[in-house]
C-alpha positions in Angstrom: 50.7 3.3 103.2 53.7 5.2 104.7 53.8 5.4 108.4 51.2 2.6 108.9 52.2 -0.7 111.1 51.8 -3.8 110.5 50.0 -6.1 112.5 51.6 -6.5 116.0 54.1 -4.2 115.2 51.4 -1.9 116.8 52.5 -3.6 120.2 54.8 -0.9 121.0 53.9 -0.9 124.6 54.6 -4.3 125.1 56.6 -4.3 128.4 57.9 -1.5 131.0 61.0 -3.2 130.4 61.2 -2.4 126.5 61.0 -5.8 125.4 61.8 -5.6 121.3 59.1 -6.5 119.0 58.6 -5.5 115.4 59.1 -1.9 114.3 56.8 0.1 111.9 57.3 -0.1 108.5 57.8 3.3 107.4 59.0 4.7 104.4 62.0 6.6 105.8 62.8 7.0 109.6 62.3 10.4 109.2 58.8 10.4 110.1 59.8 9.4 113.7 62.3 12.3 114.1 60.2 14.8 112.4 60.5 18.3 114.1 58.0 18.8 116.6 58.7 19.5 120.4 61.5 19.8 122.7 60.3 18.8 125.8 56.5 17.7 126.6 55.1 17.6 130.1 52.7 14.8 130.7 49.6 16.2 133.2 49.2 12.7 134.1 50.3 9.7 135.8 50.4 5.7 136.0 50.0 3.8 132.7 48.5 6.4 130.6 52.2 9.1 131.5 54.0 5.9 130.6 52.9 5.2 127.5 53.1 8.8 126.1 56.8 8.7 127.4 57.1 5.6 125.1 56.3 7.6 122.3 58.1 10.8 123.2 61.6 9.1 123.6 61.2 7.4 119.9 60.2 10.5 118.4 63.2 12.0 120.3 61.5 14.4 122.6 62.7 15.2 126.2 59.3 14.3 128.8 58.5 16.2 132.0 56.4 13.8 134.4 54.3 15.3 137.3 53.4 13.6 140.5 52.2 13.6 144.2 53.9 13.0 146.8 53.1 9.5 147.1 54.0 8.9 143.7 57.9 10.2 143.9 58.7 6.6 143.1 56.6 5.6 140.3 57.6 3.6 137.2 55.8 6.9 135.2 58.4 9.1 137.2 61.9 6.9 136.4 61.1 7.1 133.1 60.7 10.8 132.8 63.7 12.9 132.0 62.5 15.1 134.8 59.9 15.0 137.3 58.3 17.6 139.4 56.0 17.2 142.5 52.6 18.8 141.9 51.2 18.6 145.7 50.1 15.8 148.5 48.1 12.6 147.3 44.0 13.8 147.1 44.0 14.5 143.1 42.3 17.9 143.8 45.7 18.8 145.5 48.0 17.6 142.9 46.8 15.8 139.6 43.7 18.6 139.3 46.1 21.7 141.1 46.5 23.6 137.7 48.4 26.2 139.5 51.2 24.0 140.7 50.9 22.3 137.4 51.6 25.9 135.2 54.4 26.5 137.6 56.2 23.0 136.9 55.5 23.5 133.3 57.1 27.0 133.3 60.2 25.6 135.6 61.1 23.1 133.6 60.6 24.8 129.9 57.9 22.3 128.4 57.2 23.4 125.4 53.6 21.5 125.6 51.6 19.5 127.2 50.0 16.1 126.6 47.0 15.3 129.1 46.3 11.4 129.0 42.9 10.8 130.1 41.1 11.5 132.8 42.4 14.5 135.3 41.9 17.6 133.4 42.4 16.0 129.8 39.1 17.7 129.4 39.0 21.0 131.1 39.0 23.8 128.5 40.4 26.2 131.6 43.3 24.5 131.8 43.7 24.5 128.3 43.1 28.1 127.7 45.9 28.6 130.7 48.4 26.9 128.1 47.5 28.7 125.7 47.6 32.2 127.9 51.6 31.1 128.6 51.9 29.8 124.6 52.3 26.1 125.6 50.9 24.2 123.3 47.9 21.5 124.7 48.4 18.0 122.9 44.3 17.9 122.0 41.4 19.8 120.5 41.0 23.5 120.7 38.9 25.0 123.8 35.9 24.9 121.7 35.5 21.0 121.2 36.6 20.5 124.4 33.3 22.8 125.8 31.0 22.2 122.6 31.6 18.0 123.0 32.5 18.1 126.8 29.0 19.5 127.8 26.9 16.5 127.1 23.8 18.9 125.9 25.7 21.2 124.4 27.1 18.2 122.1 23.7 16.3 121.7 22.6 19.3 120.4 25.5 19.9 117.6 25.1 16.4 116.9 21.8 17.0 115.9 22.6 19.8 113.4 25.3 17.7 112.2 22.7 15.2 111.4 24.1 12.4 113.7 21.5 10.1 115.4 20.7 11.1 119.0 19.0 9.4 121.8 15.6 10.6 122.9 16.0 13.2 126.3 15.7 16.2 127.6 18.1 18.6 126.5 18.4 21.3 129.4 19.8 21.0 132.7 17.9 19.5 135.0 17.5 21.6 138.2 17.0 19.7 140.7 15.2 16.2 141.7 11.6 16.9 141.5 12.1 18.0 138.2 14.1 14.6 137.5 11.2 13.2 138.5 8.9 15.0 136.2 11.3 14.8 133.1 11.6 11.0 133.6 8.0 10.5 133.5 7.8 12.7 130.0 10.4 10.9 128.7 9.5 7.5 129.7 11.0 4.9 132.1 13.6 3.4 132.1 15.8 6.7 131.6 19.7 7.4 132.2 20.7 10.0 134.6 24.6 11.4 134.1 26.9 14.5 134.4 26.9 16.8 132.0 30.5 16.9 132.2 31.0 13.8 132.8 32.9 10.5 131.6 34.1 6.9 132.5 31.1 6.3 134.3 31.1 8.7 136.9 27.9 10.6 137.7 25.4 7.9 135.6 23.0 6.2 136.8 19.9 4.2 135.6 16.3 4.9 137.1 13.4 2.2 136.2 11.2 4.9 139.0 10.6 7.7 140.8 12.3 6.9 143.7 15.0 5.7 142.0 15.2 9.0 139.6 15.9 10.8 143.2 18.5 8.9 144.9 19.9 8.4 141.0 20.0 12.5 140.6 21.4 12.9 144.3 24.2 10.5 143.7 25.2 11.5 140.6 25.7 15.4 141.1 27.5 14.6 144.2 29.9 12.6 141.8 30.3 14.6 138.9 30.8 17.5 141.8 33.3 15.6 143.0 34.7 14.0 139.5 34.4 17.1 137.7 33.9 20.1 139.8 30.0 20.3 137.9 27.4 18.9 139.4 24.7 19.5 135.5 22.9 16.3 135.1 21.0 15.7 132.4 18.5 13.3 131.0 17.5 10.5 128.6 16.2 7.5 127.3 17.9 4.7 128.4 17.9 2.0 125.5 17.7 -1.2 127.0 20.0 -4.3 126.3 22.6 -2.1 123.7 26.0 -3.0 122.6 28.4 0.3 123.2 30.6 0.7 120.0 32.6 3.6 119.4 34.6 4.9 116.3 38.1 6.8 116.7 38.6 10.0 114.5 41.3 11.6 114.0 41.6 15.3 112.5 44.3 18.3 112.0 44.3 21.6 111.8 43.7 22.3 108.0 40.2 20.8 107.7 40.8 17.3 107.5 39.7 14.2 108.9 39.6 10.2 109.5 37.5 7.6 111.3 39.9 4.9 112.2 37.7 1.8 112.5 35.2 0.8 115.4 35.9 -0.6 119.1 33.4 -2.7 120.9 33.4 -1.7 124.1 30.1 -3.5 125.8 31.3 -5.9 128.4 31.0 -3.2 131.3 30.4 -2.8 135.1 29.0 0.4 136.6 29.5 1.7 132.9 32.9 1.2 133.2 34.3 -1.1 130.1 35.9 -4.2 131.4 37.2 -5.6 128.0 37.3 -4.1 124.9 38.0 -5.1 120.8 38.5 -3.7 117.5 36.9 -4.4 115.4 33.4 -5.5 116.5 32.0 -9.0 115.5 28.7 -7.2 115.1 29.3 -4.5 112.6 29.2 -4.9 108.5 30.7 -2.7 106.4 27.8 -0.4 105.5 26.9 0.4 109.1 30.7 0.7 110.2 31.0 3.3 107.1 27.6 5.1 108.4 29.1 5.8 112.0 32.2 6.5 110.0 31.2 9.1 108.5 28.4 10.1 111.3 31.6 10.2 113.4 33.5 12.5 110.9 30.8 14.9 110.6 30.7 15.5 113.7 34.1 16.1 114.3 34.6 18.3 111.3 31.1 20.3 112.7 33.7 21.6 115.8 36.8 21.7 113.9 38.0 18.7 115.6 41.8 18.5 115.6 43.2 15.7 117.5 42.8 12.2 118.4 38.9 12.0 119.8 36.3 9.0 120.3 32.8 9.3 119.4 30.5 6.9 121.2 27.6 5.6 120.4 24.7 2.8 121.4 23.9 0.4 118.8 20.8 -1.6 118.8 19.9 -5.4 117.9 18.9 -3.8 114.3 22.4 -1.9 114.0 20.5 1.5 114.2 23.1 3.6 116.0 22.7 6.5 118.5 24.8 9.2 119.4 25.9 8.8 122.8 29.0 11.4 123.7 32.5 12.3 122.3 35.3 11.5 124.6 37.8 14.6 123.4 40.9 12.7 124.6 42.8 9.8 124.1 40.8 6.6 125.1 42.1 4.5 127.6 40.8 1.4 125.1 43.1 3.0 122.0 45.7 0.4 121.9 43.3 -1.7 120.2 42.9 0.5 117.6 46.6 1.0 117.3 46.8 -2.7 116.7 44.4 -3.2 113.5 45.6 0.1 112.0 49.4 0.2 112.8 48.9 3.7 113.7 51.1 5.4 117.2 47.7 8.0 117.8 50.3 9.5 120.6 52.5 10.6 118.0 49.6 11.3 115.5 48.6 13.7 118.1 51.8 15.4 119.0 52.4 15.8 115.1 48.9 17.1 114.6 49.3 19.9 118.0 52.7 21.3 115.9 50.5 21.8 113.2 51.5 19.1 110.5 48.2 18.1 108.5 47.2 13.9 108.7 49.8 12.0 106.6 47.2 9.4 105.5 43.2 9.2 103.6 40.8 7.3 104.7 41.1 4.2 102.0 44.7 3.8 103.7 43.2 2.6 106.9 42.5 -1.0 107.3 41.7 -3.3 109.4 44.6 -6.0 110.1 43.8 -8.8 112.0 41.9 -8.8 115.9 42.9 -6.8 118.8 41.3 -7.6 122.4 42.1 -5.3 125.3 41.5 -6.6 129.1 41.3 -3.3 131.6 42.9 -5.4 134.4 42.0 -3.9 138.1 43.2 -4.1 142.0 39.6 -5.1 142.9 38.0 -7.8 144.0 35.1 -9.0 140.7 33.2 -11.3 143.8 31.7 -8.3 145.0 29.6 -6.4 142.3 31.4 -7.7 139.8 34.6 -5.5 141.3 34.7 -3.2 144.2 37.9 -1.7 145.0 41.1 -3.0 146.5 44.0 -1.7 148.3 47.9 -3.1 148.9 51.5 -3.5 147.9 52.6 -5.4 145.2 54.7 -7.8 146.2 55.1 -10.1 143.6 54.1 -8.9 139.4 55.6 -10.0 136.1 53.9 -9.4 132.8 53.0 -12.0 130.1 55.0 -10.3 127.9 56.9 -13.6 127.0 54.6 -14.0 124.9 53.9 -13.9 121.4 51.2 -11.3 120.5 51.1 -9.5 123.9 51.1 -5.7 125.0 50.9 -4.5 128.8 50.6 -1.0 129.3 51.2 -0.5 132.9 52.8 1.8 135.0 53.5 -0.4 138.4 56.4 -2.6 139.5 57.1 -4.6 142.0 56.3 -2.9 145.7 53.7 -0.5 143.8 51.2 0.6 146.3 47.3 0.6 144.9 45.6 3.3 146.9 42.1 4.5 147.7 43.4 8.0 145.9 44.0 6.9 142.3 41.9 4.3 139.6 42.6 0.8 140.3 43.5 0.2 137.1 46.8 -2.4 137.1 47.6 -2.5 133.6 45.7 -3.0 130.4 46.8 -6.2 128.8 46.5 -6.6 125.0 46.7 -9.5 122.8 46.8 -9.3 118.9 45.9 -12.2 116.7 45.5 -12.7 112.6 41.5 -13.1 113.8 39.0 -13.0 116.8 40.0 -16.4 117.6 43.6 -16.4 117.9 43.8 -13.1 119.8 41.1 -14.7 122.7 43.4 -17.6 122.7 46.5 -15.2 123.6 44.3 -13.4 125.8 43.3 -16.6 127.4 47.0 -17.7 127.8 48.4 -13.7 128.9 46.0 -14.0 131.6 47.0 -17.8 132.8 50.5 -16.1 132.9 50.2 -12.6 134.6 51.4 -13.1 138.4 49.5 -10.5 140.5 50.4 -10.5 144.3 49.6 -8.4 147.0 46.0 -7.5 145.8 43.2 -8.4 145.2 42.3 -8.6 141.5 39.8 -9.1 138.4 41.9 -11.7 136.4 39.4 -14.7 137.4 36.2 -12.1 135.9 37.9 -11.3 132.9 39.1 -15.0 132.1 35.4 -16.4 132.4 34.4 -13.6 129.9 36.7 -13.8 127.2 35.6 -18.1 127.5 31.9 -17.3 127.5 30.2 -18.8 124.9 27.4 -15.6 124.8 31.0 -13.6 124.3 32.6 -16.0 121.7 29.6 -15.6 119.3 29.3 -12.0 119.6 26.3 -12.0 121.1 26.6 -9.3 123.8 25.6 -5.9 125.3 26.2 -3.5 127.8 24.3 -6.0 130.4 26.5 -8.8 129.4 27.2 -9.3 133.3 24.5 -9.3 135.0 22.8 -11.2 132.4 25.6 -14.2 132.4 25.9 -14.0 135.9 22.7 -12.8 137.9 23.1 -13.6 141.1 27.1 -12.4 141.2 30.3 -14.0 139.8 31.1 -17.0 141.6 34.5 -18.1 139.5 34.9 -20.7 137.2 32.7 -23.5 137.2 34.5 -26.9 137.1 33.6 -29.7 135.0 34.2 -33.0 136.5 37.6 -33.4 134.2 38.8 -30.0 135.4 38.2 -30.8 139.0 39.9 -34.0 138.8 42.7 -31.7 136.8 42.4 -29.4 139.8 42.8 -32.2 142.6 45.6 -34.0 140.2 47.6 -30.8 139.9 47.1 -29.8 143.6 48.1 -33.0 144.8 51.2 -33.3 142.6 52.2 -29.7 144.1 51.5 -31.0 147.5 54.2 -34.2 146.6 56.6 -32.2 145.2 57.0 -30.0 147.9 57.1 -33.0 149.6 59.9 -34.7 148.2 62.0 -31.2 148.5 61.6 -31.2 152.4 62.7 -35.1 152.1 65.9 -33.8 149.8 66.8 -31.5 152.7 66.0 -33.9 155.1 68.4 -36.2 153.1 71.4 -33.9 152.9 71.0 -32.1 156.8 71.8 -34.9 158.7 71.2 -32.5 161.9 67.3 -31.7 160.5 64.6 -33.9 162.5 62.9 -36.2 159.7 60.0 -34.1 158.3 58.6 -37.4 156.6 59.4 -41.0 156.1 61.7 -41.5 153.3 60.8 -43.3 150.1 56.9 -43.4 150.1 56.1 -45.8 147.3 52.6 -44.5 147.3 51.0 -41.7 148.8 47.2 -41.8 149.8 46.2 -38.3 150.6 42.4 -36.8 151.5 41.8 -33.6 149.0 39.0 -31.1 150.2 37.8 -28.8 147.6 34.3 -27.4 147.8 33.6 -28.8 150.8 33.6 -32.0 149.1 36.3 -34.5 150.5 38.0 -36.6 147.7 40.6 -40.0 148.1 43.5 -39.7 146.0 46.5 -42.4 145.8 49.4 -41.3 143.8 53.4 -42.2 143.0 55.9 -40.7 140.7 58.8 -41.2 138.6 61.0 -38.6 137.8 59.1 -35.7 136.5 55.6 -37.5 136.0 53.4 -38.1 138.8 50.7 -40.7 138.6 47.4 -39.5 140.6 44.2 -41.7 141.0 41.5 -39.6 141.9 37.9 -40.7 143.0 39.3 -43.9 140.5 40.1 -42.0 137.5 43.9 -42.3 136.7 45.3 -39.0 135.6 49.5 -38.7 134.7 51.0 -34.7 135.6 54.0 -34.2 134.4 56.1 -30.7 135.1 59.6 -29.5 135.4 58.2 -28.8 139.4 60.2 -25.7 139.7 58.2 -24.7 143.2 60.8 -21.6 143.2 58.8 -19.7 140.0 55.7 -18.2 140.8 54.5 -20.1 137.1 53.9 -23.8 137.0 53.7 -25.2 133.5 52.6 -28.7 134.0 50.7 -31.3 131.6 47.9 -33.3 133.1 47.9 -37.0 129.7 48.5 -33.9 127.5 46.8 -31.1 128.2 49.0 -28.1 128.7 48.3 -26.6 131.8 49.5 -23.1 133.5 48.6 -22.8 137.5 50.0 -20.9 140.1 50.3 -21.8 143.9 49.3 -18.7 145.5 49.9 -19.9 149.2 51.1 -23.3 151.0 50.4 -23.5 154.7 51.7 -26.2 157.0 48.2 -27.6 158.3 47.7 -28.2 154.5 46.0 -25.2 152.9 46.7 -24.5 149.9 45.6 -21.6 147.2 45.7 -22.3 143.7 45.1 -20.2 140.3 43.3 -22.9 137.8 42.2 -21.3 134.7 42.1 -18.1 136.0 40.1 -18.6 139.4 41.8 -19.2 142.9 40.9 -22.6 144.3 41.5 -23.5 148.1 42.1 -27.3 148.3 42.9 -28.3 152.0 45.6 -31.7 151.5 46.2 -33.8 154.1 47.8 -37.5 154.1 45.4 -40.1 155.1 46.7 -40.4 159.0 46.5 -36.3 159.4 42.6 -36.2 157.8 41.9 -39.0 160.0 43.5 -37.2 163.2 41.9 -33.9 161.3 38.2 -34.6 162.6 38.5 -34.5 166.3 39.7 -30.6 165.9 37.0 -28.3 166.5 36.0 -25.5 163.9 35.9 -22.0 163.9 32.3 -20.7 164.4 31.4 -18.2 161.6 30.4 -14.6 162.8 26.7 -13.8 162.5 26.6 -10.8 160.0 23.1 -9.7 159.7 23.4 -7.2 162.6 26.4 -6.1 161.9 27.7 -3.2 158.6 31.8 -3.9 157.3 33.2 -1.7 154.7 33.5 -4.1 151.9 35.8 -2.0 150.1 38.2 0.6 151.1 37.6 4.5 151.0 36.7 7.7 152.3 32.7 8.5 154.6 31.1 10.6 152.8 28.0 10.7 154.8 26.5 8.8 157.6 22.6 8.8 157.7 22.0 6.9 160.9 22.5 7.3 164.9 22.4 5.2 168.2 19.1 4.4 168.9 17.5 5.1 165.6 14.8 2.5 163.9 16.1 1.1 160.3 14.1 -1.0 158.0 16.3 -3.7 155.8 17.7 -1.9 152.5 17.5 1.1 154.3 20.7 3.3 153.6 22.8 3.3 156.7 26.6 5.5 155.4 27.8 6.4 151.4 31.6 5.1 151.2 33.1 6.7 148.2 36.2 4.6 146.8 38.1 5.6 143.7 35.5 8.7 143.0 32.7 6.4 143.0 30.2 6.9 145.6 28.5 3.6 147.1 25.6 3.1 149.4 25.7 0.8 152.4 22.4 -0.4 153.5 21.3 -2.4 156.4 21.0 -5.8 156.3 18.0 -6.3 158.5 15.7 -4.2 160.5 17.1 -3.4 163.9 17.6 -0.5 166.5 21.1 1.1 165.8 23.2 -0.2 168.6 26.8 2.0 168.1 28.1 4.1 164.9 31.9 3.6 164.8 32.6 6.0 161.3 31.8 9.6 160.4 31.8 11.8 157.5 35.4 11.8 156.1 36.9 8.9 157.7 39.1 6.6 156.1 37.9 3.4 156.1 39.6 -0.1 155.1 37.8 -3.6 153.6 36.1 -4.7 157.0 35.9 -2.2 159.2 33.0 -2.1 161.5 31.1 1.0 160.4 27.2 0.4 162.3 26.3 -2.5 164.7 22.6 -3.1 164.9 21.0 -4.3 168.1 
């Protein structure tokens, strides 16, 4: 199978750093230097601009990245040959300004253009600009991108292509009365979304009238926002589905190729979370049937590029067309991994014109590939509402065997309200499912995030979940598992003594440094008496206050918690943000997030942060007399509990409001959230208005 890879050689974006791992194995390296293109500009940025540089420098191609002003220093940016500023941070003045864009293009030569996803990756005008100034666009023609970008338009050509559709209406839906009306034809429960629309922007789900209203008013303003097209349309929503999609591939001489499945239904806000290929669920029949479903359809808009067909798949495998995604997936480098295909360079060979170098009996299905979408937000709040910052601290897992990061940060990155907030995706590859959760498991204990707020903690308990290790899952997977919210890890009572062993160990060691210094500065004043044969300390963890008596020797330390003996042992380099340690034998990574001098301490313990407060016995007995803060009463008060941009404000001093009544909209990374009051009050002050910025916590409405 020429040009196939195998196994994890398909990690090629394993590191920004270009960390080496195993190259294709190719028949001659011809196929990497084969003539295509000169220079490409990628209309794109973070992650996504990196990895198509990856590509572009093997194959030998000069790259062209675009940015905003804010970006000028971005990892996407320092790896381009040359880099041109498109316009000021808001997308619709820079990543979506097709003027500014034709203009770098034609200053810097680019002979075409690759899109990544997202931005105008599907936006047939931009393409049919390219081809006005003969640049070539690294995708389908203008007519799949319209035919499969218009979400009736392409439920429709499904159907003549004899692929399964969902029951709906297939017009435009005018306005929300007639939402209304169409919803009650249909049938409740029933999915509102964009017409133009993707990566769950401008969807929502209405189980009633009322919520068909606010559901149609949200999501035009959305996809009129997202997309510039605020066409909604409507359908049955299939309750509890798994989302699997296959990846096709096609040229421009007729033919084409579904490259395998990817499972893609751990989601939130129908947005995937984590991702796999291939999918526990699927036998070979029904992954040959959306195969070949896929195909047709593909071949039924002379499809010619890399493209993703999605579908909904019931608990009796009957399988429902749901869109085609005519772009690169974000989720791809799963696919890359079973199949040891590059699809960037399958794409860029397929836009000069070559025809597909492989059939369909050459693509297999090596081993398991599990992607992780990791975010800046904060999974405690609606399973991940935005967050903001600098990175201050960040180093990959790419030590690692097995492991791919495709990322496009560094340290001192900035997350902004502007852009996704989307860190990296982290990949593991294993021989089977098993072995590439177990790498995820471990990539995740060793990714150091700092600065922001992120999703490790949520995507850790998933990948662990029993429901999730069986394969028995579906696009509700979340809200099912965790109903009332995720809270973190739940300790056993061996963990928690693991937890307090560990913490207490780290509390020691630091310890015994300050002693060292103390030792060797004879002008310090003593931090602590010297040689403590055994240390009795009072743990708080959970509110829960437990007595621990430890010693050490060398390395180990011996900790008695609650009365169970437990022996860590660790090389107790506090300088490394990592901490391997082994608590009698189990291997153990943590890392100590924050130390403070009254004894707080934050630690991350398979995958959630734990706040232990350590004190030695004198301190928690001299602890008690000092008074707590009182907690601030909430319930007449509204905080922003994310950061964004007002998009409206609905309420004024002196009004009435009921509780669940909607007070403001905050829209944060192009998704538009409504703030409701928390109990019903007169309106004492409004401190925001329509187009504010406004950060996590900020007062927006105080109630009387």
């Amino acid at each position: 199978m020429a040009g196939l890879w195998v196994g994890a050689a398909a990690l090629v974006g394993a590191g920004r750093r270009g960390r080496r791992l195993p190259q294709p194995l190719m028949r001659s390296s011809a196929l990497w230097t084969l003539k295509t293109f000169d220079k490409i500009l990628i209309a794109n940025r973070g992650e996504i601009a990196c990895r198509v540089i990856k590509t572009c420098k093997k194959m030998g191609i000069k790259t062209v990245a675009i940015h905003s002003d804010v970006d000028a220093s971005s990892v996407h940016v320092k790896m381009a040959d040359e880099a041109v500023c498109v316009g000021p941070a808001p997308t619709s003045k820079s990543y979506l300004n097709m003027d500014a864009i034709m203009e770098a293009i034609k200053k810097t030569r680019a002979q075409a253009v690759h899109p990544g996803y997202g931005f105008l990756s599907e936006n047939k005008e931009f393409a049919k600009c390219l081809a006005a100034e003969d640049v070539i666009f690294i995708g389908p023609d203008t007519h799949a991108i319209q035919a499969m970008g218009d979400k009736i338009e392409s439920k429709l050509l499904a159907k003549k292509a004899k692929v399964n559709t969902i029951p709906g209406f297939d017009g435009v839906v005018k306005d929300a009365d007639e939402a209304v009306r169409i919803a009650r034809e249909i049938g409740y429960p029933v999915m509102i979304k964009a017409s133009a629309g993707g990566g769950g922007k401008g969807m929502r789900i209405a189980w009633d009238d009322e919520e068909t209203r606010d559901g149609f008013r949200f999501s035009s303003q959305e996809a009129a926002s997202s997309f510039g097209d605020d066409r909604l349309l409507i359908e049955k929503f299939i309750d509890n589905p798994r989302h699997i999609e296959i990846q096709v591939l096609g040229d421009k001489h007729g033919n084409a190729l579904w490259l395998n499945e990817r499972e893609c239904s751990i989601q939130r806000r129908n947005q995937k979370v984590v991702e796999e290929a291939p999918s526990i669920f699927l036998d070979s029949e029904t992954r040959r049937a959306m195969g070949e479903q896929a195909v047709a359809l593909a071949k039924a808009v002379k499809y010619s590029s890399a493209g993703t067909v999605e579908f909904l798949v019931d608990s009796k495998k009957n399988f429902y067309f749901l869109e085609m995604n005519t772009r690169l997936q974000v989720e791809h480098p799963v696919t890359e991994c079973i199949t040891g295909l590059d699809l960037v360079q399958e794409m860029i060979r397929v836009a000069k014109g070559y025809p597909l170098r492989h059939k369909q009996a050459d693509i297999p299905i090596n081993g398991w590939a599990v992607e992780c979408r990791v975010y800046a937000e904060d999974p405690y709040k609606s399973f991940g509402l935005p967050s903001v910052g600098r990175l201050s601290q960040y180093q990959e897992p790419i030590h690692l065997p097995g492991v791919r990061v495709d990322s496009g940060i560094q340290p001192g990155s900035d997350i902004s309200i502007y852009y996704d907030p989307m860190i990296s995706k982290l990949i593991t590859y294993g021989s089977d499912r098993t072995e590439a959760l177990k790498r995820m498991e471990d990539a995740l204990d060793n990714y150091v995030i700092r600065g922001v707020t992120h999703n490790i903690a949520l995507l850790r308990e998933v990948i662990i979940n029993s429901r999730f290790i069986e394969g028995d899952i579906n696009t509700k997977f979340l809200s099912d598992v965790y109903p009332d919210g995720f809270k973190g890890h739940k300790l056993t009572e061996n963990e928690r003594n693991q937890l307090l062993a560990i913490a207490s160990s780290l509390f020691m060691a630091f310890q015994l440094r300050a002693q060292h210094f103390q030792e060797h500065e004879n002008s310090r004043v003593p931090i602590i008496q010297p040689q403590v044969a055994n240390w009795q300390l009072s743990v708080k963890l959970h509110d829960e206050v437990h007595t621990v008596v430890a010693s050490n020797s060398g390395p180990t330390f011996s900790v008695e918690v609650d009365g169970s003996k437990l022996n860590v042992t660790s090389t107790w380099n506090l300088a490394s943000p990592l901490l391997s340690v082994s608590v009698d034998g189990t291997p153990r990574t943590v890392q100590c997030l924050s130390r403070e001098a009254g004894g707080n301490m934050s630690i991350q313990f398979l995958g959630t942060v734990y706040k232990v407060h350590i004190l030695t016995k004198l301190a928690a007995e001299l602890n008690k007399f000092m008074l707590e803060k009182a907690a601030e009463d909430t319930s007449s008060i509204l905080r922003s509990p994310m950061p964004g941009v007002v998009v409206t404000v609905s309420v004024k001093p002196g009004d009435m409001v009921a509780e669940g009544q909607e007070i403001c909209v905050i829209e944060a990374m192009k998704m538009q959230n409504s703030m409701t009051a928390g109990k019903t009050g007169k309106v004492k002050s409004v401190r925001c208005k329509a187009g504010d910025t406004v950060g996590e916590g900020d007062l927006l409405v105080e109630l009387e």
